[in-house]
Backbone as JSON Lines, residues from 0, in Angstrom:
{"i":0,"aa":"X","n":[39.96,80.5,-2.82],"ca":[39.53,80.23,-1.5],"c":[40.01,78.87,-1.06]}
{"i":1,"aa":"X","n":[40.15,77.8,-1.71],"ca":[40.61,76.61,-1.47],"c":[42.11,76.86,-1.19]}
{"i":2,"aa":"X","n":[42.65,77.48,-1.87],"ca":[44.13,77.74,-1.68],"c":[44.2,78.23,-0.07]}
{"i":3,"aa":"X","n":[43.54,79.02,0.0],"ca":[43.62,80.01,1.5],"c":[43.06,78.62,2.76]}
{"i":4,"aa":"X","n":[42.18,78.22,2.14],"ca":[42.26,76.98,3.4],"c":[43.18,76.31,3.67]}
{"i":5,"aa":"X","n":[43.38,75.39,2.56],"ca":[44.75,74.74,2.51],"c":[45.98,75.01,3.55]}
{"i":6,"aa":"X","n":[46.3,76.59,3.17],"ca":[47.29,77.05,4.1],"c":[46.9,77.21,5.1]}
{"i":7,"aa":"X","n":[45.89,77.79,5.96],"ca":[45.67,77.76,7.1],"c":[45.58,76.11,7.51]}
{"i":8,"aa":"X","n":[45.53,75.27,7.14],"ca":[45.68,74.18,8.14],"c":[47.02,74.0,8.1]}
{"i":9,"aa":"X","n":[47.75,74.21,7.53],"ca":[49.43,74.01,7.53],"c":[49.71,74.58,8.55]}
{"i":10,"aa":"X","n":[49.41,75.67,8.63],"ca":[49.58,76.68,10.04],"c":[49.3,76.29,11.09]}
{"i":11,"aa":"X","n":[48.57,75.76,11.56],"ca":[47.84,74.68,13.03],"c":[46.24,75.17,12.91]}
{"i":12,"aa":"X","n":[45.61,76.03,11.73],"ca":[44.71,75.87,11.28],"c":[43.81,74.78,11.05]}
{"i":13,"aa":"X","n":[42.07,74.75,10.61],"ca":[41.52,73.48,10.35],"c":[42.07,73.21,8.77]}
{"i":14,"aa":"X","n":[42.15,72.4,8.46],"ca":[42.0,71.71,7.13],"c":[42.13,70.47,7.0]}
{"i":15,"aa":"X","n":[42.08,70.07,5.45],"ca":[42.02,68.47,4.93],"c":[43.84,68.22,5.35]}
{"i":16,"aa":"X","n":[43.58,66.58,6.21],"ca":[44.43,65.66,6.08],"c":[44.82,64.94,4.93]}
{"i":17,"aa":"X","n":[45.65,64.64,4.24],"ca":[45.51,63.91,2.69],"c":[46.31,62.89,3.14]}
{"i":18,"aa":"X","n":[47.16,62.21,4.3],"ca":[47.77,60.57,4.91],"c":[46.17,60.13,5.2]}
{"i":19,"aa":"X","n":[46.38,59.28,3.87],"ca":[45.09,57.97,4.08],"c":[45.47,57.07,5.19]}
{"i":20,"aa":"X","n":[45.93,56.67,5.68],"ca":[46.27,55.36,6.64],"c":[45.62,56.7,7.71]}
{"i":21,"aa":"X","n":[46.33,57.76,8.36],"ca":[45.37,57.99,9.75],"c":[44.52,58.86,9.41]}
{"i":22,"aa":"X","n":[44.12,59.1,8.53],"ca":[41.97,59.87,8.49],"c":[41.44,58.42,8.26]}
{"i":23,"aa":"X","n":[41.47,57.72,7.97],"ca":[41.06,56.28,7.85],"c":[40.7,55.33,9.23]}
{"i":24,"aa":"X","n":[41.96,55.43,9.78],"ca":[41.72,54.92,11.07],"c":[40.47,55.63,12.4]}
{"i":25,"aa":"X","n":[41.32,57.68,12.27],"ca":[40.44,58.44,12.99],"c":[39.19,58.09,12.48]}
{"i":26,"aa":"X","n":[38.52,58.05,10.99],"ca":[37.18,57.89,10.38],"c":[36.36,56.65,10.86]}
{"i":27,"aa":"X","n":[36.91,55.66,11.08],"ca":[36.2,54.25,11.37],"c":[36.19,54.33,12.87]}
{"i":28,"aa":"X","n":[36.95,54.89,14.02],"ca":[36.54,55.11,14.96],"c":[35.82,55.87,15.29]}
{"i":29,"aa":"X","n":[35.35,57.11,14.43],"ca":[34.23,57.82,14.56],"c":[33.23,57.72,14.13]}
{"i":30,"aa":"X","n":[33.58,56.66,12.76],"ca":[31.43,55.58,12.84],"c":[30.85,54.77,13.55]}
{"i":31,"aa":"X","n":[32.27,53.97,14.49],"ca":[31.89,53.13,14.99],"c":[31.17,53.17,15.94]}
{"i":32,"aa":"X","n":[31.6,54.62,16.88],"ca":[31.11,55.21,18.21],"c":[29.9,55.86,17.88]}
{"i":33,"aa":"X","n":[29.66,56.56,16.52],"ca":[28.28,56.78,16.23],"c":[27.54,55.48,16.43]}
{"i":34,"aa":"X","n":[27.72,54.68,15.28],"ca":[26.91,53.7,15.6],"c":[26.83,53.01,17.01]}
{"i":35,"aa":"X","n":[26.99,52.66,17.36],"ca":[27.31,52.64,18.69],"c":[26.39,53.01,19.49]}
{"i":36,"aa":"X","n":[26.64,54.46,19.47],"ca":[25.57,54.91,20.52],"c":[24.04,55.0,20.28]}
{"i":37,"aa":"X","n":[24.29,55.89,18.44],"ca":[22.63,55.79,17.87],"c":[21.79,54.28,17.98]}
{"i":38,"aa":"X","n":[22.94,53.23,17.07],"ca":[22.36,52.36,16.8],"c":[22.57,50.9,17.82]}
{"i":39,"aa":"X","n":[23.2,51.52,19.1],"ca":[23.23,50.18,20.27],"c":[21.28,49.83,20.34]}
{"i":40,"aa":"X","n":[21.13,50.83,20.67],"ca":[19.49,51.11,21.05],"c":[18.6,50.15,20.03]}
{"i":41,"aa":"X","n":[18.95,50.4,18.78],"ca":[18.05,50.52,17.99],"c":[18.68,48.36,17.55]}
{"i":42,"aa":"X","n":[19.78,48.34,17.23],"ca":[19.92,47.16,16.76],"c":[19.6,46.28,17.79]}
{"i":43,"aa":"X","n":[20.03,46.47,19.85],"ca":[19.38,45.86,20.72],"c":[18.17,45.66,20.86]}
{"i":44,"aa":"X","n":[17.31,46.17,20.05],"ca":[15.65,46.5,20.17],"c":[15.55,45.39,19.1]}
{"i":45,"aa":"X","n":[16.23,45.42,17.77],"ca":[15.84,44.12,16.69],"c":[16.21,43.14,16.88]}
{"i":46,"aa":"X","n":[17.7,43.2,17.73],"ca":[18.03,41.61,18.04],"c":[16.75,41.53,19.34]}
{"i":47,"aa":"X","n":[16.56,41.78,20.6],"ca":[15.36,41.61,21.52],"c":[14.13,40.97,20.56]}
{"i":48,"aa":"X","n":[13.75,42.02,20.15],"ca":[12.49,41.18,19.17],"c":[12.49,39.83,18.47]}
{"i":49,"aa":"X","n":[13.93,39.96,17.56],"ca":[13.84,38.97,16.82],"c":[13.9,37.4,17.89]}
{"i":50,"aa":"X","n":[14.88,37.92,18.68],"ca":[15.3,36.64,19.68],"c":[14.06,35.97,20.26]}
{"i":51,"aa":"X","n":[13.22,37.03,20.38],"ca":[11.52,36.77,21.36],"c":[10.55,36.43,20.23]}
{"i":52,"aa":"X","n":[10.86,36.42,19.27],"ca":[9.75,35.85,17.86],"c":[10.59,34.48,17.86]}
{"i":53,"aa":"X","n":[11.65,34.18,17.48],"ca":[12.04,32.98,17.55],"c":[12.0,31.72,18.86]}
{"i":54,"aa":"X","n":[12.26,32.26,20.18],"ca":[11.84,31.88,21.18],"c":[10.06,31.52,21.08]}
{"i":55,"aa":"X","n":[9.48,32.31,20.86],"ca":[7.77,31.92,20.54],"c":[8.03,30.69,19.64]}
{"i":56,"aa":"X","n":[8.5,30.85,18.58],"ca":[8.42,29.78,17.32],"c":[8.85,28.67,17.48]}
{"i":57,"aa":"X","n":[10.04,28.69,18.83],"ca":[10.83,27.28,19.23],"c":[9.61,26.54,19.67]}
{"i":58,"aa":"X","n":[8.56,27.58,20.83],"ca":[8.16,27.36,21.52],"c":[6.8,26.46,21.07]}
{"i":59,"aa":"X","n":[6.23,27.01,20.08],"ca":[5.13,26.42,19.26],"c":[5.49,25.59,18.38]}
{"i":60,"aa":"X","n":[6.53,25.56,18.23],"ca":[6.92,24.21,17.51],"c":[7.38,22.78,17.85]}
{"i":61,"aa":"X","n":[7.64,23.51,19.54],"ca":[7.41,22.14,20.63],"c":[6.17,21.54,21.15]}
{"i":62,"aa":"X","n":[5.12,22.52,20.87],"ca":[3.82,22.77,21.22],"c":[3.5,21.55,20.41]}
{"i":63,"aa":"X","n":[3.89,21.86,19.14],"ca":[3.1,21.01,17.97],"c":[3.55,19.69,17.64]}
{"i":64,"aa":"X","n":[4.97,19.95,18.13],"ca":[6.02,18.34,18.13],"c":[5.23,17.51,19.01]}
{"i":65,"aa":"X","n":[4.31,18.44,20.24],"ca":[4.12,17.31,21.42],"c":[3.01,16.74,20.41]}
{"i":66,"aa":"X","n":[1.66,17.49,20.11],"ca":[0.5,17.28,19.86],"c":[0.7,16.04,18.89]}
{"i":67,"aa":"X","n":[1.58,16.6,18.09],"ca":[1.62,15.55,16.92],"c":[2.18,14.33,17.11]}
{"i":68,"aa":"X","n":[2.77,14.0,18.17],"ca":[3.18,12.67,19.02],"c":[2.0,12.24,19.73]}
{"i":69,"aa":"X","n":[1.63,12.81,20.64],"ca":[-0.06,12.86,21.25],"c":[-0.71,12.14,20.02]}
{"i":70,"aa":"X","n":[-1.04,12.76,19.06],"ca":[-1.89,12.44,18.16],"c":[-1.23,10.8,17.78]}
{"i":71,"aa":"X","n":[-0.2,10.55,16.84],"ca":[0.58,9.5,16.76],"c":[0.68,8.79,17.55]}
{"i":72,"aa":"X","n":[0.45,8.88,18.85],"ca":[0.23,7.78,19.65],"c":[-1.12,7.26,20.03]}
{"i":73,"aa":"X","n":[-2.21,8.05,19.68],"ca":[-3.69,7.87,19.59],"c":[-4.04,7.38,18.63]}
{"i":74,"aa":"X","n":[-3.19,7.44,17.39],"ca":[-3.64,6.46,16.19],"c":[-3.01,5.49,15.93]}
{"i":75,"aa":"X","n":[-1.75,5.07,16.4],"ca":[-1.44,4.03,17.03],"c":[-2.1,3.0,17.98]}
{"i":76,"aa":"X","n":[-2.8,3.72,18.64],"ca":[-3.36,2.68,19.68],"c":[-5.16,2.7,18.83]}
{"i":77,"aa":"X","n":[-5.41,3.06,18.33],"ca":[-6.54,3.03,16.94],"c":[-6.26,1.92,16.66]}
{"i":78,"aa":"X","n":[-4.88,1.99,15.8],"ca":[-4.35,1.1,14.56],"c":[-4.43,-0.38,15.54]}
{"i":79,"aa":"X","n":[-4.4,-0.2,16.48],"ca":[-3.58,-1.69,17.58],"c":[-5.07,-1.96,17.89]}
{"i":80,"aa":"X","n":[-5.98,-1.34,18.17],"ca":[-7.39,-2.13,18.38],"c":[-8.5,-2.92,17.37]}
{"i":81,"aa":"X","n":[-7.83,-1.99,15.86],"ca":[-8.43,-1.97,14.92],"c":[-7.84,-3.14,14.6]}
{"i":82,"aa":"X","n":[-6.84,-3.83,14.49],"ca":[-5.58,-5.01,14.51],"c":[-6.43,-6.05,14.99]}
{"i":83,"aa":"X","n":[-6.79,-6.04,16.1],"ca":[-7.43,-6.69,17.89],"c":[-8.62,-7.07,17.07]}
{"i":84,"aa":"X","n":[-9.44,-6.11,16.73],"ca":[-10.75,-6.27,16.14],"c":[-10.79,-7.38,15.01]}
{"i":85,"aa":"X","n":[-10.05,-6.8,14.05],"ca":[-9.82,-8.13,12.71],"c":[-9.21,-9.16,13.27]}
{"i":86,"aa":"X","n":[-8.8,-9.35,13.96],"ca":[-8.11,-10.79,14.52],"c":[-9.34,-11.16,15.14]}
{"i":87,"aa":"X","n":[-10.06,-10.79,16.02],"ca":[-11.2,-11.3,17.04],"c":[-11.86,-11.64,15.76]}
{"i":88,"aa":"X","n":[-12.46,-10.6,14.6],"ca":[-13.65,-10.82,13.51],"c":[-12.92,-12.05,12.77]}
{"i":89,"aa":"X","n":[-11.89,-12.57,12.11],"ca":[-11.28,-13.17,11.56],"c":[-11.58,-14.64,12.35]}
{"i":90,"aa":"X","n":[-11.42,-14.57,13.52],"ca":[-11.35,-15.86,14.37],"c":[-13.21,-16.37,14.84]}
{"i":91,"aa":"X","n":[-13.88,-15.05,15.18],"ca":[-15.04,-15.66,14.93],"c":[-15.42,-16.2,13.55]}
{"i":92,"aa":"X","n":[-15.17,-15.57,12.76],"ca":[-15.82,-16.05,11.26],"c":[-14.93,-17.15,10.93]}
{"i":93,"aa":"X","n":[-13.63,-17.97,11.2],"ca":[-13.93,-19.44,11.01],"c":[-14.13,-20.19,11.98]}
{"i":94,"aa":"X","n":[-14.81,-19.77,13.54],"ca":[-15.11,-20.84,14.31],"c":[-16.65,-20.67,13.46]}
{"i":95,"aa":"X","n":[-17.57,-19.82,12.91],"ca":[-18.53,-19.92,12.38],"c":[-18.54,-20.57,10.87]}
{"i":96,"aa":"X","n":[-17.38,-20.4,10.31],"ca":[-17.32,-21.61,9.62],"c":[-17.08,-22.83,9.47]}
{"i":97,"aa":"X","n":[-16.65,-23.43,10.56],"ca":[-16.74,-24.64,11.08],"c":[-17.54,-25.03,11.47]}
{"i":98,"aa":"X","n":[-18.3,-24.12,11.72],"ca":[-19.9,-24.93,12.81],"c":[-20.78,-25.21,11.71]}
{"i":99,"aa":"X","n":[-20.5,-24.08,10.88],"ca":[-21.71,-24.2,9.39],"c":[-20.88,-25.72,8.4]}
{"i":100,"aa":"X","n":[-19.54,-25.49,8.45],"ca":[-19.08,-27.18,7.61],"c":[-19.75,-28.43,8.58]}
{"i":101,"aa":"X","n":[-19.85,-28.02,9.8],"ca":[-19.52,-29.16,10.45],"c":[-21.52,-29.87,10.33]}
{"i":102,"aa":"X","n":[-22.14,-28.78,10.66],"ca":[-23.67,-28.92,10.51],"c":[-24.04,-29.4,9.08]}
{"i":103,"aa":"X","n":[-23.54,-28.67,7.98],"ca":[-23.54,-28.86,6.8],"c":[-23.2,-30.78,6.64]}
{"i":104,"aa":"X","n":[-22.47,-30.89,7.07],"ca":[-21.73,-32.42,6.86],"c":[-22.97,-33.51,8.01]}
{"i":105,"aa":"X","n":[-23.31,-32.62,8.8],"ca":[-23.94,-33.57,9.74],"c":[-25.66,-33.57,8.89]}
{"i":106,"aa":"X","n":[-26.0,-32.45,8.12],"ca":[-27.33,-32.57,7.43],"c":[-27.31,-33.82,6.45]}
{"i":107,"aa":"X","n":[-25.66,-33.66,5.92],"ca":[-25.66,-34.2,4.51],"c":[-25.66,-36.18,5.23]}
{"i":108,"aa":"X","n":[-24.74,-36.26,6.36],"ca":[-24.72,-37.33,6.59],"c":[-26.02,-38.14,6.67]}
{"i":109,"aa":"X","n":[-26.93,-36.99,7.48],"ca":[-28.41,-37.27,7.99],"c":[-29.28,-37.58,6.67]}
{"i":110,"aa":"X","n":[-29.29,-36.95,5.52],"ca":[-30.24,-37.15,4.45],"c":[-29.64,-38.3,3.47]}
{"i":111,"aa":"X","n":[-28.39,-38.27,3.42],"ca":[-27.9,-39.57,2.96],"c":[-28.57,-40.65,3.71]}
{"i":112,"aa":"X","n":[-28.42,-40.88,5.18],"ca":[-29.01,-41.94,5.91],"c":[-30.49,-42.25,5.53]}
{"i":113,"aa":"X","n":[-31.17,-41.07,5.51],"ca":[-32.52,-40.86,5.01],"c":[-33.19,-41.32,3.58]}
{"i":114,"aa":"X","n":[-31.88,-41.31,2.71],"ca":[-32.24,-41.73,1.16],"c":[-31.71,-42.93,1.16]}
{"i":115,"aa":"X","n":[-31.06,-43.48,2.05],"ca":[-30.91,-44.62,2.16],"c":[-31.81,-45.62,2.67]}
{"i":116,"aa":"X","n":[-32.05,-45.25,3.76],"ca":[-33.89,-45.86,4.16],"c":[-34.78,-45.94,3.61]}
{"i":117,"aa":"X","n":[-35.11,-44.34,2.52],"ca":[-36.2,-44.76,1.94],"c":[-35.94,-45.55,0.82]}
{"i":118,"aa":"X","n":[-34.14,-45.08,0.67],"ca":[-34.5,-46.94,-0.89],"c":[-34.61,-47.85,-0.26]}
{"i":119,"aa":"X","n":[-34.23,-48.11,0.7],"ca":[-34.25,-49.63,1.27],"c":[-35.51,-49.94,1.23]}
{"i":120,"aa":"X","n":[-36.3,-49.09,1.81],"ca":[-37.72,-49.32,2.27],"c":[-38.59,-49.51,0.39]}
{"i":121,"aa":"X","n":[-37.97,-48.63,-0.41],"ca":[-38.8,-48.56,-1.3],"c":[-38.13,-49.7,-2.06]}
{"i":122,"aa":"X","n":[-36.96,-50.05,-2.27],"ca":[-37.05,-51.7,-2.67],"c":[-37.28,-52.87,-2.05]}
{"i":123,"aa":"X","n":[-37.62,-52.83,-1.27],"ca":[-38.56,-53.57,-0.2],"c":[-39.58,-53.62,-0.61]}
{"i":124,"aa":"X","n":[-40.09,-52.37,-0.68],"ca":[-41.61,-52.67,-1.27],"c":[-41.61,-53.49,-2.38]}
{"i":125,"aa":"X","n":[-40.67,-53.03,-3.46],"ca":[-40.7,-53.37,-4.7],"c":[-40.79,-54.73,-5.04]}
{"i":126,"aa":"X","n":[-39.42,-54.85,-4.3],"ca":[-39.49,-56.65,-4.29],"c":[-41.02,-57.16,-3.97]}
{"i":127,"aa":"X","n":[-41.33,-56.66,-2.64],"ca":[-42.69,-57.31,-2.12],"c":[-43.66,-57.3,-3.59]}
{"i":128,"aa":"X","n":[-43.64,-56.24,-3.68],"ca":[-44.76,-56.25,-5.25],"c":[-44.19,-56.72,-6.18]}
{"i":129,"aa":"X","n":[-42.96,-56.94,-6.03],"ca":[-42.98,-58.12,-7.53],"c":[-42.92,-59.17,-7.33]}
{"i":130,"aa":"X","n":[-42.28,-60.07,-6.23],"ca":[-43.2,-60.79,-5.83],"c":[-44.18,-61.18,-5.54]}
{"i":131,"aa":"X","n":[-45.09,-60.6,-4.82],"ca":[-46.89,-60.77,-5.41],"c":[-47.36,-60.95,-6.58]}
{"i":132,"aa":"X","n":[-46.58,-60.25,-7.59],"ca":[-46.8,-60.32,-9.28],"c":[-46.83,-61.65,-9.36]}
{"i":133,"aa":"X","n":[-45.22,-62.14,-8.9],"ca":[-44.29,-63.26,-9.73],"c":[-45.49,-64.47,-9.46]}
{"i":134,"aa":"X","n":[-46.02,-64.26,-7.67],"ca":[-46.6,-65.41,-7.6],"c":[-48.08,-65.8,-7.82]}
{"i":135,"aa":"X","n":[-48.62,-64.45,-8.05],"ca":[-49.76,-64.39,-9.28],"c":[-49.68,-64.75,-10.07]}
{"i":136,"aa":"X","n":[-48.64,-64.39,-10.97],"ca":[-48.52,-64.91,-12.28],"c":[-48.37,-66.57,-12.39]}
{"i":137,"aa":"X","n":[-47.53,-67.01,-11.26],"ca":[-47.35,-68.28,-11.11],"c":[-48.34,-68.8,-10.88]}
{"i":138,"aa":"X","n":[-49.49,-68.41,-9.81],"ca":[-50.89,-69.39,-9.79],"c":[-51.56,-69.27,-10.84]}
{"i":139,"aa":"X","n":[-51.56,-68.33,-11.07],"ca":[-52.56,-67.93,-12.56],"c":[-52.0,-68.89,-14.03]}
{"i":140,"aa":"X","n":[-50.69,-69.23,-14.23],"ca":[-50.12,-70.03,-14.99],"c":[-50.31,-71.8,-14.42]}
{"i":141,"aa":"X","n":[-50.43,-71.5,-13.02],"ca":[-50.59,-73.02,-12.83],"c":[-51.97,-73.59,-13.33]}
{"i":142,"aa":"X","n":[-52.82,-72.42,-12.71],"ca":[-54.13,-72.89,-13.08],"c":[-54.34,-73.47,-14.14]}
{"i":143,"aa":"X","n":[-54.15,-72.58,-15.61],"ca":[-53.79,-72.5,-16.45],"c":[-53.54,-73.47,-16.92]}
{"i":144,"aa":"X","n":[-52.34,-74.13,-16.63],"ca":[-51.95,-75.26,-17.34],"c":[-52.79,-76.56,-16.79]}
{"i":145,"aa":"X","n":[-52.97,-75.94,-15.08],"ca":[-53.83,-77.17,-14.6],"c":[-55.17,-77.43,-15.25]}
{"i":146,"aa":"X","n":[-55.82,-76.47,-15.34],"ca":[-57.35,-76.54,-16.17],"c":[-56.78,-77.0,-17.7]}
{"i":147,"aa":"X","n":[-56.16,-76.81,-18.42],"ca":[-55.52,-77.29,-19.84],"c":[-55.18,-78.89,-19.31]}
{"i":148,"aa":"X","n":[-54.7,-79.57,-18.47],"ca":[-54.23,-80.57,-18.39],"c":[-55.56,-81.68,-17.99]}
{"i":149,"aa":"X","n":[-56.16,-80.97,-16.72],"ca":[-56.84,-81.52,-16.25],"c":[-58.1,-82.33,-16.83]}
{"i":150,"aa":"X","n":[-58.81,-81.69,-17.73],"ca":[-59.74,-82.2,-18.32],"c":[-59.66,-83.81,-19.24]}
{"i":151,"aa":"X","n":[-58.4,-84.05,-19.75],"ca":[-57.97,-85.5,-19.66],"c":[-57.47,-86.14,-18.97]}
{"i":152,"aa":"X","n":[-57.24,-86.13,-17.74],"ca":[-56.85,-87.02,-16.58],"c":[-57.93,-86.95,-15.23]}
{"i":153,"aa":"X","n":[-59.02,-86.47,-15.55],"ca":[-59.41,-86.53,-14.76],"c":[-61.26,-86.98,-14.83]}
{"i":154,"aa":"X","n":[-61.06,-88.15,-14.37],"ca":[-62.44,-89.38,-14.41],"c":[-63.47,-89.26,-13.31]}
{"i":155,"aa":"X","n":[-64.23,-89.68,-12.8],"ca":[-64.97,-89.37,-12.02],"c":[-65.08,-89.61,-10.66]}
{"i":156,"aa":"X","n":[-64.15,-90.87,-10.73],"ca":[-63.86,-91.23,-9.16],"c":[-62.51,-90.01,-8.85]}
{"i":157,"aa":"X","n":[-61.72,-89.85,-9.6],"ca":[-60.42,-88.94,-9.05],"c":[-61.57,-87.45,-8.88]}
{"i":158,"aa":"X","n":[-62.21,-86.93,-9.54],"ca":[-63.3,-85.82,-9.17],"c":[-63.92,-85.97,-7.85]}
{"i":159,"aa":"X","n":[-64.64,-87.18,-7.66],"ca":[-64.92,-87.31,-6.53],"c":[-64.32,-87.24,-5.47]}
{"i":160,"aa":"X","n":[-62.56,-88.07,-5.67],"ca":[-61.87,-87.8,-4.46],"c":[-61.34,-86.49,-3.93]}
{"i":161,"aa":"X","n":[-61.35,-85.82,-5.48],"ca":[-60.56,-84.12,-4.92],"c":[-61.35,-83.2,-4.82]}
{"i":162,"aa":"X","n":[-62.76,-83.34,-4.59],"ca":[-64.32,-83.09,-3.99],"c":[-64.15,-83.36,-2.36]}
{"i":163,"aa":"X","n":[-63.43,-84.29,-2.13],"ca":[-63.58,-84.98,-0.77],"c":[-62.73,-83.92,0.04]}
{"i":164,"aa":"X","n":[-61.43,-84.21,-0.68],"ca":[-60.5,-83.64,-0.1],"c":[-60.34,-82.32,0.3]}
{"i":165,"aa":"X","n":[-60.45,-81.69,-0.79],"ca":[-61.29,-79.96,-0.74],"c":[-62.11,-80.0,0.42]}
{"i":166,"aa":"X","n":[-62.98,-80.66,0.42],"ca":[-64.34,-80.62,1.23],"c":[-63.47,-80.48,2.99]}
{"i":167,"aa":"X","n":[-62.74,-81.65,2.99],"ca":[-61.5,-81.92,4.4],"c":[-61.18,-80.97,4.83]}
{"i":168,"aa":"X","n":[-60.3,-80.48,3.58],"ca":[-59.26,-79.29,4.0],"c":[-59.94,-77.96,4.44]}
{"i":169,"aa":"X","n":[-61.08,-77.53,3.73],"ca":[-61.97,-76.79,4.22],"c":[-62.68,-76.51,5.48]}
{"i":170,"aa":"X","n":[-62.93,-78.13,5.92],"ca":[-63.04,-78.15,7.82],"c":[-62.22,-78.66,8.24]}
{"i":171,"aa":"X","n":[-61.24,-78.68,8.17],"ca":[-59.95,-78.59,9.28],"c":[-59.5,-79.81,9.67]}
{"i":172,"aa":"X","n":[-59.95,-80.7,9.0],"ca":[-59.91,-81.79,9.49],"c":[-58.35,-83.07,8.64]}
């Protein structure tokens, strides 16, 4: 039966072509136009989609480029107040430490002045009371030697006169 085909296409019958160069050529123009027609439809439908999923994705990804600049520029201006803040806190806390050195120095000056007065005052006293001592001790030694001395130099007329005199000095006279 193959034989009998064979010959009928020799004849102007159907049969197999066996020149590869034109069933080759006729063959690829007849997938191409299949495809073509079946698959214009069908591959225009996946490129459409795909093109419109990627278009979305450009689209949300500009969405998110903005936000995230938005955002970056809100924590930026955070970062720049938060900056502002420690500089302001930084600058109060050494004008407050200056006021506390400066008070500090003005207490210390003040109680120095103060311990200085009261030594003054309290060797003042001191002196005063040891002087009072010194010159206690000194009358009390004069006496002393005066009553030790006195009892041989002294006769009854010189008694009498420093009787007198006492007596004088006593009225004012």
């Amino acid at each position: 039966m193959t034989i009998d085909w064979l010959l009928a296409a020799e004849e102007g019958g159907l049969g197999l072509d066996f020149n590869i160069l034109e069933t080759n050529l006729i063959n690829l123009v007849i997938i191409i136009g299949v495809l073509y027609y079946f698959g214009g439809k069908f591959l225009g439908n996946t490129l459409s989609t795909r093109q419109s999923a990627i278009k979305t994705e450009i689209a949300e990804a500009e969405q998110r480029k903005q936000a995230a600049a938005a955002a970056l520029a809100e924590q930026q201006q955070k970062l720049a107040q938060a900056q502002e803040e420690a500089k302001r806190i930084l600058a109060d806390a050494q004008t407050t430490a200056e006021r506390s050195r400066e008070a500090i120095l003005a207490q210390a000056n003040t109680d120095v002045e103060r311990m200085r007065a009261t030594a003054a005052q309290d060797m003042s006293s001191q002196e005063a009371r040891v002087m009072r001592e010194l010159q206690q001790r000194i009358a009390a030694l004069a006496v002393e030697r005066s009553e030790a001395a006195l009892p041989g130099h002294l006769n009854d007329d010189l008694q009498r006169r420093l009787v007198d005199s006492s007596i004088a000095l006593l009225k004012g006279e």
